[in-house]
C-alpha positions as CSV (number, residue, x, y, z in Angstrom):
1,X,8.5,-8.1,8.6
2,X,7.8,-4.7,8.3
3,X,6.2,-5.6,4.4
4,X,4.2,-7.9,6.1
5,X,2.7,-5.4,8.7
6,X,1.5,-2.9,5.8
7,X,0.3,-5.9,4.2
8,X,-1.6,-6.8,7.3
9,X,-2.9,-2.9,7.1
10,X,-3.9,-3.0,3.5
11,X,-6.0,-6.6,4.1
12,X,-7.4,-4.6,7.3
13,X,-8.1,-1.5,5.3
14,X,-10.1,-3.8,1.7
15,X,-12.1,-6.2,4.1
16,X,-13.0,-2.5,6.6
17,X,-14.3,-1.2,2.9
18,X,-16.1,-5.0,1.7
19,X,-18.0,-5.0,5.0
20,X,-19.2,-1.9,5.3
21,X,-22.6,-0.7,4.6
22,X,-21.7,1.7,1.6
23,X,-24.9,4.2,2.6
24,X,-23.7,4.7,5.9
25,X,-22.1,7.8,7.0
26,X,-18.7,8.3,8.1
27,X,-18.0,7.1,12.1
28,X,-15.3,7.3,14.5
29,X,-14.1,4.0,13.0
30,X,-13.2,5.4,10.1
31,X,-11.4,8.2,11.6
32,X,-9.0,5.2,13.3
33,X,-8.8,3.7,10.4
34,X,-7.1,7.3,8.7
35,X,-4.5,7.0,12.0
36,X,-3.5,3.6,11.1
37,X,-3.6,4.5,7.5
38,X,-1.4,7.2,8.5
39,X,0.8,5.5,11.0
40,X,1.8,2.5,8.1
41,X,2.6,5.2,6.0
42,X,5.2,6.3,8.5
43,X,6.7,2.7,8.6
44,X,6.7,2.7,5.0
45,X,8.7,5.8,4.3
46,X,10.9,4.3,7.0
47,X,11.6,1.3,5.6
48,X,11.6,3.0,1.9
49,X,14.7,5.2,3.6
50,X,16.3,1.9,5.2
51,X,15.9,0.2,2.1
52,X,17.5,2.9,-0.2
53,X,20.4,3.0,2.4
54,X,21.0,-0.6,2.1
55,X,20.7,-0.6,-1.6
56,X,23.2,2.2,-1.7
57,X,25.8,0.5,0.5
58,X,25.4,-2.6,-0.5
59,X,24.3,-2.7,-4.0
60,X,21.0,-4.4,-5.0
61,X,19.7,-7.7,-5.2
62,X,16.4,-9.2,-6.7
63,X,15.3,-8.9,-3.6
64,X,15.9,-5.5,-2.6
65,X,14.4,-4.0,-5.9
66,X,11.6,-6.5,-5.7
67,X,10.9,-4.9,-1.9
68,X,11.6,-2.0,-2.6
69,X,9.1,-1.7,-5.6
70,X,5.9,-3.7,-3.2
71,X,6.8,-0.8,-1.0
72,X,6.6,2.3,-3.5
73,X,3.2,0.7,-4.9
74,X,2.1,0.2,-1.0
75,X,3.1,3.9,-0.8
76,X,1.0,5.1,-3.3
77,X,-1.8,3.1,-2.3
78,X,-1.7,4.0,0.9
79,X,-1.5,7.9,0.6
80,X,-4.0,8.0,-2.2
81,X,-5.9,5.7,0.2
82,X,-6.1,8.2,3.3
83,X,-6.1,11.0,1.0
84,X,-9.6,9.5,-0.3
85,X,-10.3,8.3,3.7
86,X,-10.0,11.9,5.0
87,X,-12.5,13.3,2.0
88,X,-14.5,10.1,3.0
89,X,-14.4,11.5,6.6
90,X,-15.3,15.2,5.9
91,X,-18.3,14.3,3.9
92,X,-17.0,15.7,0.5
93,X,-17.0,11.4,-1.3
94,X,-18.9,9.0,-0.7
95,X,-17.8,5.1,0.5
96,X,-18.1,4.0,-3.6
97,X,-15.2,6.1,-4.4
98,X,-12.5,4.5,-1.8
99,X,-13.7,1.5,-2.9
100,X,-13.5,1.7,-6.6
101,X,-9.5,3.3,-5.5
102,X,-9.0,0.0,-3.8
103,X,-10.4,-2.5,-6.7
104,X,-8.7,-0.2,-9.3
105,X,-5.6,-0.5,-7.8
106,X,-5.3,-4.5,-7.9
107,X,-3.7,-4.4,-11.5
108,X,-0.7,-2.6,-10.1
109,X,-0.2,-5.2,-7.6
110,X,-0.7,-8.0,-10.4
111,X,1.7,-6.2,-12.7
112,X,4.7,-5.8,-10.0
113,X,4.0,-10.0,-9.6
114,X,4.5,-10.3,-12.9
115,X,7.5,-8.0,-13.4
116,X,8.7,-9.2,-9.9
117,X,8.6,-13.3,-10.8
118,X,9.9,-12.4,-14.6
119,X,11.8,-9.6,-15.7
120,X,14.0,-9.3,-12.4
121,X,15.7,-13.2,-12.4
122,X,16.8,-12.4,-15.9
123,X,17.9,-9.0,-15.2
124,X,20.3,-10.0,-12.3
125,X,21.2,-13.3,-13.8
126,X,19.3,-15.7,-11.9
127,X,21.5,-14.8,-9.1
């Protein structure tokens, strides 16, 4: 559930940066959307440290490592995310260069599918 929240935060955060009017300057908008850039990466780092916990008691599974990989990449696009937001927000880059971050960043996402759906069943014997 909690990958489906930062999901929800990243969809929130790519259709904020499509519908926006990429001349305008920053608002108090986009200062909320840094909080809840910055609260998911809270949950994030939570779950990262429940995740590790569970793979270290427990051993892992396809599905913890294929979790726990969605969730590094979500961490790093998140951070570099309201790392570019709070630049965004002091007036030192412009709109283009969050959204160039966000569109850049899809390959990543593509690659952990692919990795996800075929190197991991093989790895952990289709178990």
């Amino acid at each position: 559930m909690f990958d489906a929240a930062l999901v929800v935060v990243l969809g929130l955060l790519l259709y904020t940066l499509s519908a926006r009017d990429a001349s305008t300057r920053a608002r108090w908008f986009d200062a909320l959307q840094l909080v809840m850039i910055i609260a998911a990466l809270v949950v994030d780092v939570v779950v990262l440290s429940a995740m590790l916990g569970r793979i270290g008691a427990f051993g892992a599974s396809p599905n913890k490592v294929a979790s726990l990989g969605l969730n590094l990449i979500l961490l790093v696009n998140l951070a570099w995310a309201a790392w570019l937001q709070f630049g965004f927000l002091r007036g030192r880059l412009t709109h283009g260069v969050l959204e160039r971050w966000q569109t850049g960043y899809v390959p990543v996402y593509l690659t952990w599918c692919v990795l996800a759906a075929v190197v991991l069943p093989p790895v952990f014997g289709f178990a």
